[in-house]
VEXKOLLUM-26907 format. One record per atom (N, C-alpha, C): residue number from 1; residue in three letters; atom name; x, z, y. Coordinates in pm, whole numbers, plus 50000, padded with zeros to 5 digits. Example, Ala and Ser with C-alpha at 12.3 -4.5 7.8 and 13.67 -1.06 7.14 Angstrom:
! VEXKOLLUM-26907
> i / aa / at / xx / zz / yy
> 1 / Ala / N / 51319 / 50780 / 49431
> 1 / Ala / CA / 51230 / 50780 / 49550
> 1 / Ala / C / 51320 / 50780 / 49670
> 2 / Ser / N / 51285 / 50708 / 49775
> 2 / Ser / CA / 51367 / 50714 / 49894
> 2 / Ser / C / 51290 / 50787 / 50003
END
This chain:
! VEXKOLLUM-26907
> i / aa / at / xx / zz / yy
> 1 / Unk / N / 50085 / 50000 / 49882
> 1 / Unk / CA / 50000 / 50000 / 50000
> 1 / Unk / C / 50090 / 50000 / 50124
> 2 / Unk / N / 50069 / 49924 / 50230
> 2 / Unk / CA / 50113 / 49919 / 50371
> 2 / Unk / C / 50064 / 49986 / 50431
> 3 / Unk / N / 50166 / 50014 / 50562
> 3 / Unk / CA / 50125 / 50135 / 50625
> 3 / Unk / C / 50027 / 50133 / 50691
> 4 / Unk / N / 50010 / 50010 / 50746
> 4 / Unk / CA / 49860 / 49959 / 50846
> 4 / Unk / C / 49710 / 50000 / 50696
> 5 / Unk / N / 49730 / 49945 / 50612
> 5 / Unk / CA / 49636 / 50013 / 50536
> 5 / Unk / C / 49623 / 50185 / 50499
> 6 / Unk / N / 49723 / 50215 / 50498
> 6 / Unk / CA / 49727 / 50373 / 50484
> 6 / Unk / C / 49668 / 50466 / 50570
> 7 / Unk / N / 49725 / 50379 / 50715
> 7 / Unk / CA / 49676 / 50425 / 50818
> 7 / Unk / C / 49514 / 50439 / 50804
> 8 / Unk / N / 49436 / 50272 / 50789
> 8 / Unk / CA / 49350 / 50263 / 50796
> 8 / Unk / C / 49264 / 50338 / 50733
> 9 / Unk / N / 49331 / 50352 / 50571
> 9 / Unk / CA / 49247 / 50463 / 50503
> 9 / Unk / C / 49187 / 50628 / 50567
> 10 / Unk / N / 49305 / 50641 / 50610
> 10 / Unk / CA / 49312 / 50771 / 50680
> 10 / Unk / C / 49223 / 50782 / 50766
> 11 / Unk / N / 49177 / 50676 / 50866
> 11 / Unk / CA / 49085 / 50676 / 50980
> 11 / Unk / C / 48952 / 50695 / 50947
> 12 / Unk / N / 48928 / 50585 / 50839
> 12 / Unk / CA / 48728 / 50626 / 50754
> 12 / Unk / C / 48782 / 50696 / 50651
> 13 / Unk / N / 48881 / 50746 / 50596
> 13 / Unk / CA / 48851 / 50901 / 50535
> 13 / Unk / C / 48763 / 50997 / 50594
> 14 / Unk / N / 48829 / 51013 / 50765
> 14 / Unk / CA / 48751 / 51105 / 50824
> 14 / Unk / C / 48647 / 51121 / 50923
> 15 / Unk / N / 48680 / 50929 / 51000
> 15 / Unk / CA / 48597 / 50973 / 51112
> 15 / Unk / C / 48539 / 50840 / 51089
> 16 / Unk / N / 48444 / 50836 / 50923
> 16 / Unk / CA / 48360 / 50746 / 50981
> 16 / Unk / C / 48317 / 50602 / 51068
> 17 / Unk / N / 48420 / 50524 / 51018
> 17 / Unk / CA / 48435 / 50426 / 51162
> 17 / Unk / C / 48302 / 50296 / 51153
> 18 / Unk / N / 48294 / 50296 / 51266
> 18 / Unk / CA / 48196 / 50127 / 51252
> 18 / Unk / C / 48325 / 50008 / 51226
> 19 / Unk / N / 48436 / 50044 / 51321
> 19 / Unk / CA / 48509 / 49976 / 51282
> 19 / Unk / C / 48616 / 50013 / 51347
> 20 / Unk / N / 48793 / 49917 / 51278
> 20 / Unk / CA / 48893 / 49942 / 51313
> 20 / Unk / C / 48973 / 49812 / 51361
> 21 / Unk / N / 49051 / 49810 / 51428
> 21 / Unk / CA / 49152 / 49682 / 51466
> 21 / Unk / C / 49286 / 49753 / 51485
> 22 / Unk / N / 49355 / 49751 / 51380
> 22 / Unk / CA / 49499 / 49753 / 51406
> 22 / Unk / C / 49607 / 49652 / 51356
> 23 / Unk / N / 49683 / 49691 / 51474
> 23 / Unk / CA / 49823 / 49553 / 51450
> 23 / Unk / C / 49981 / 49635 / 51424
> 24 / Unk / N / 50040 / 49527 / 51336
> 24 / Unk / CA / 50159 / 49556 / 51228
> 24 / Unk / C / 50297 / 49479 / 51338
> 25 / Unk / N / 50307 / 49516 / 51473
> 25 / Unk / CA / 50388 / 49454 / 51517
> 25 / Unk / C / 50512 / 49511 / 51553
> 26 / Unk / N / 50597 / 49601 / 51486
> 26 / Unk / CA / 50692 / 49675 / 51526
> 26 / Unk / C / 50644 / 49812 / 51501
> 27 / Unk / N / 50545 / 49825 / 51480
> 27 / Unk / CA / 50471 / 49974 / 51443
> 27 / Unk / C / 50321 / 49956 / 51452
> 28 / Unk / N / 50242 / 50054 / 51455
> 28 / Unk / CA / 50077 / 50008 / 51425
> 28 / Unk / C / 50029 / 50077 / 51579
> 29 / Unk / N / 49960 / 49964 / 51615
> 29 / Unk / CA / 49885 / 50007 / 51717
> 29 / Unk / C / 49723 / 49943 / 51729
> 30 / Unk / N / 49662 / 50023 / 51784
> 30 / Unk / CA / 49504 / 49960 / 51825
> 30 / Unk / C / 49406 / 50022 / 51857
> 31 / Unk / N / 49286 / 50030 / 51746
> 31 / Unk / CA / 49176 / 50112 / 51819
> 31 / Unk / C / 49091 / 50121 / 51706
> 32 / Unk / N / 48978 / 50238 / 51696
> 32 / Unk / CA / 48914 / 50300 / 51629
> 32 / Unk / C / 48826 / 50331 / 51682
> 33 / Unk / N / 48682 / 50264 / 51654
> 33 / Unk / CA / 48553 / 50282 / 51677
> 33 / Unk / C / 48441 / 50333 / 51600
> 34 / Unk / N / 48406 / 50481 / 51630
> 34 / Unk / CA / 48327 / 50587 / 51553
> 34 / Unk / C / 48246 / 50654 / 51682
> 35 / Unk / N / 48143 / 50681 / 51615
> 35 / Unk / CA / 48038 / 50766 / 51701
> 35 / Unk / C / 48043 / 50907 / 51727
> 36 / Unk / N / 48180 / 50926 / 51683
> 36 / Unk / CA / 48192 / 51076 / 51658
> 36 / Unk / C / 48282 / 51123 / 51759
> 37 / Unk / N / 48311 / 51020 / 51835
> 37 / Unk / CA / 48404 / 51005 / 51957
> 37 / Unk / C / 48283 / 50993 / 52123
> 38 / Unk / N / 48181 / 51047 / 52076
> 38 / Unk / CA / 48096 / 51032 / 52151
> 38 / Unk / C / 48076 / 51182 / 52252
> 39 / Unk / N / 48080 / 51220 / 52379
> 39 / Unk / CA / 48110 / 51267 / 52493
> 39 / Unk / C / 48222 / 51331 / 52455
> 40 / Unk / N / 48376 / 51319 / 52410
> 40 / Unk / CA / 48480 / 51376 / 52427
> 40 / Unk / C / 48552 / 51324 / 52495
> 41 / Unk / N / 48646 / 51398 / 52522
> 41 / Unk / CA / 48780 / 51358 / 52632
> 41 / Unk / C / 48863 / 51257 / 52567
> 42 / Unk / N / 48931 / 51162 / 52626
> 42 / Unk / CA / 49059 / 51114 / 52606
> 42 / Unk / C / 49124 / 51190 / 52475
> 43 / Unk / N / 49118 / 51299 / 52553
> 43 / Unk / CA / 49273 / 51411 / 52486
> 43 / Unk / C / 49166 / 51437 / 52322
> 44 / Unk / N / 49081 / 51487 / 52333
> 44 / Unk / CA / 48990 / 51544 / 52233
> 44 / Unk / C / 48971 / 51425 / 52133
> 45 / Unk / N / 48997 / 51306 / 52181
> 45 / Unk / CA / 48982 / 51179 / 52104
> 45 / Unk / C / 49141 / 51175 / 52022
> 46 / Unk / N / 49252 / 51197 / 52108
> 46 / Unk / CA / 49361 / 51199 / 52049
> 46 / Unk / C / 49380 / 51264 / 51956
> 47 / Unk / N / 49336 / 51397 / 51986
> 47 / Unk / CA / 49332 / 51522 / 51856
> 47 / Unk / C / 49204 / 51489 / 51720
> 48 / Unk / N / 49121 / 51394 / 51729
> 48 / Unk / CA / 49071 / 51396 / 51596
> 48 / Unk / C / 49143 / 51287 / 51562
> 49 / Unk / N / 49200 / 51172 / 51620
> 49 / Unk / CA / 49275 / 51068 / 51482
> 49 / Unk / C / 49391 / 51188 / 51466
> 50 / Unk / N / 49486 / 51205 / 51552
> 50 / Unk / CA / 49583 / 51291 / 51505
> 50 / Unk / C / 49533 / 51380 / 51347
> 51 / Unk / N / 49429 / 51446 / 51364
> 51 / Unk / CA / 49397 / 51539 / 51273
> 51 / Unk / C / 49348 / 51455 / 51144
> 52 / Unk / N / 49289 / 51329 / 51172
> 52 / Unk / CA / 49268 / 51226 / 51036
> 52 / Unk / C / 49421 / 51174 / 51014
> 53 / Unk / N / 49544 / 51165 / 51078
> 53 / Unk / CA / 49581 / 51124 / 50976
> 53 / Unk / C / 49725 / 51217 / 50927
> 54 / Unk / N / 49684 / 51318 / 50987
> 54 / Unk / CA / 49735 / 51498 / 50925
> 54 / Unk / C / 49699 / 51510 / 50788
> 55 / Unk / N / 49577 / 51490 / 50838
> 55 / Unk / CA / 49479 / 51546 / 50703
> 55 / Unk / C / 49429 / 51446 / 50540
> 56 / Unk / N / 49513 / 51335 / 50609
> 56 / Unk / CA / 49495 / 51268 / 50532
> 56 / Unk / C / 49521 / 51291 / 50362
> 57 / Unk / N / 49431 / 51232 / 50293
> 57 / Unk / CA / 49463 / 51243 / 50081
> 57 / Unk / C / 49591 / 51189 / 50091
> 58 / Unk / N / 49656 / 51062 / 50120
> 58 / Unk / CA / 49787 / 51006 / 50125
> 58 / Unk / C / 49886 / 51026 / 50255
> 59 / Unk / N / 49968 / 51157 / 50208
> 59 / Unk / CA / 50025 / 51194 / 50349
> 59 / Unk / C / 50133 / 51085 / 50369
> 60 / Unk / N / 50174 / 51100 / 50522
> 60 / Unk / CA / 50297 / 51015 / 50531
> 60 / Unk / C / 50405 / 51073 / 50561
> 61 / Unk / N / 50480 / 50989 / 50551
> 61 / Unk / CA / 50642 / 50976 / 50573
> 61 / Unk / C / 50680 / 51063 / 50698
> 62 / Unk / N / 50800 / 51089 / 50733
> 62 / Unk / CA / 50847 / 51118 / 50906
> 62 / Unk / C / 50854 / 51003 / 50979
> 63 / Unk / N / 50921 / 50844 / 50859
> 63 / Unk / CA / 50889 / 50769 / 50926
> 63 / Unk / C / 50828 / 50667 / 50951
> 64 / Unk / N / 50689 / 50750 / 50852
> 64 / Unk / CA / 50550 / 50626 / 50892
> 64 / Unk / C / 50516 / 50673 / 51005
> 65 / Unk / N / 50494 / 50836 / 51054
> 65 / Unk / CA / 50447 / 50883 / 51130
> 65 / Unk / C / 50490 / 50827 / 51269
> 66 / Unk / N / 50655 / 50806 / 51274
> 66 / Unk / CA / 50735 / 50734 / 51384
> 66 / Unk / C / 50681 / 50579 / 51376
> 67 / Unk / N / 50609 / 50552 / 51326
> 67 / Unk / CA / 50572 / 50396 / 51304
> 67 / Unk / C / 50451 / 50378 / 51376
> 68 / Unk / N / 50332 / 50518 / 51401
> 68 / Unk / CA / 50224 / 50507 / 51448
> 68 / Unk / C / 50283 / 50507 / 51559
> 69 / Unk / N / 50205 / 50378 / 51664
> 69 / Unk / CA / 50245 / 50406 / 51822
> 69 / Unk / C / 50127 / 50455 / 51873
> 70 / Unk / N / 50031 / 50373 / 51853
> 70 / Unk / CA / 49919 / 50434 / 51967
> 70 / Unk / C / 49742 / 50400 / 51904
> 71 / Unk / N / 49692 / 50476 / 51909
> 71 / Unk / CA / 49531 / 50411 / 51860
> 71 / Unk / C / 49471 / 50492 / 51884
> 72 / Unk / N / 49407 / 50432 / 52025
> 72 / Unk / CA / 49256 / 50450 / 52092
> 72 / Unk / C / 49146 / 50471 / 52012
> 73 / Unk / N / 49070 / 50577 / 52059
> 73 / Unk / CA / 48933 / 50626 / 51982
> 73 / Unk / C / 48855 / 50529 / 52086
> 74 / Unk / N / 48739 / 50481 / 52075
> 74 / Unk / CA / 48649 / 50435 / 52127
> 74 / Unk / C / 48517 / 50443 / 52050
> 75 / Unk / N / 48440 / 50506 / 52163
> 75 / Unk / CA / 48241 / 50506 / 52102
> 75 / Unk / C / 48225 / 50382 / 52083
> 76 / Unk / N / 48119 / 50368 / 52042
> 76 / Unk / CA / 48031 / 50193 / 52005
> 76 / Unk / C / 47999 / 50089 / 52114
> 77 / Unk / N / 47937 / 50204 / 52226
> 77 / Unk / CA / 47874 / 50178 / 52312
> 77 / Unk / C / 48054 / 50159 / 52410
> 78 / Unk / N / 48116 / 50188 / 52404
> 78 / Unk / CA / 48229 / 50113 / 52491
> 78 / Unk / C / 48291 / 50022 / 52388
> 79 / Unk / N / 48309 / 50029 / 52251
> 79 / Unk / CA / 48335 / 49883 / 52235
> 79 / Unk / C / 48291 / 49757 / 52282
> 80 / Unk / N / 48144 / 49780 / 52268
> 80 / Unk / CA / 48035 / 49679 / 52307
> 80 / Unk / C / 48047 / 49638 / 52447
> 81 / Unk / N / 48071 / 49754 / 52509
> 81 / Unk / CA / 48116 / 49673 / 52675
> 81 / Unk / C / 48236 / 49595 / 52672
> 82 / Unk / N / 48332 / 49644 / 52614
> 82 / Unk / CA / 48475 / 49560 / 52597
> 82 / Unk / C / 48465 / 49442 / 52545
> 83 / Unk / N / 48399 / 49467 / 52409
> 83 / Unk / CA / 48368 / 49303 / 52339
> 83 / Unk / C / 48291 / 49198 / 52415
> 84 / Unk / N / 48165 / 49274 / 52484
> 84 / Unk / CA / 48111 / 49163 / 52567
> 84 / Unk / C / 48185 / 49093 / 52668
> 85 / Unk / N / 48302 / 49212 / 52742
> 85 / Unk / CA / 48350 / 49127 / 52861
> 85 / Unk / C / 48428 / 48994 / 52818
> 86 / Unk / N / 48502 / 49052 / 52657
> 86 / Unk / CA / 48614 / 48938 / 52600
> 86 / Unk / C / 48526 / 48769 / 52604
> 87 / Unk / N / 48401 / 48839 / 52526
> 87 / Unk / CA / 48311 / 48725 / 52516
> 87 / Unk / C / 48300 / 48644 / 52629
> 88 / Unk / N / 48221 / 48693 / 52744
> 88 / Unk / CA / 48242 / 48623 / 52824
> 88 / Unk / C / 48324 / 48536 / 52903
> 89 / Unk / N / 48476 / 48609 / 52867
> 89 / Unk / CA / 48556 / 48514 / 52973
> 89 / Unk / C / 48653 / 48374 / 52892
> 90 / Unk / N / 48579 / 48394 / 52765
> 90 / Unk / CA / 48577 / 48246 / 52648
> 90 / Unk / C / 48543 / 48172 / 52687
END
């Protein structure tokens, strides 16, 4: 298994996602869209992936962990604004 999948596992292990987009470009970065990210902070968003992929069944490495760069929590309802704007400017 790759780490972008490991990762991924880790994310709907815990938080449920509608969906995920991550990229394998030097390390994994992207975004994670769950409803469970719904009225929290930034920071409070950071601390539940952090804690999914702590907590994860398949722990990682020191240096898978150095491999995660960055992945945004996002509600539904701001994906949907994001996706629409992409749409539009197609």
């Amino acid at each position: 298994m790759d780490l972008k999948e490991k990762v991924s596992d880790a994310l709907r292990h815990s938080l449920d996602p509608e969906f995920i987009l991550l990229e394998d470009d030097e390390g994994i970065s992207g975004f994670v869209v769950s409803s469970q990210f719904r009225g929290l902070s930034s920071l409070d968003r950071q601390v539940r992936i952090a804690h999914a992929l702590r907590d994860s069944p398949k722990k990682f490495t020191k240096t898978e962990r150095r491999q995660i760069l960055a992945i945004a929590g996002l509600t539904p309802v701001e994906y949907e604004v994001i996706d629409l704007g992409r749409s539009r400017k197609r």
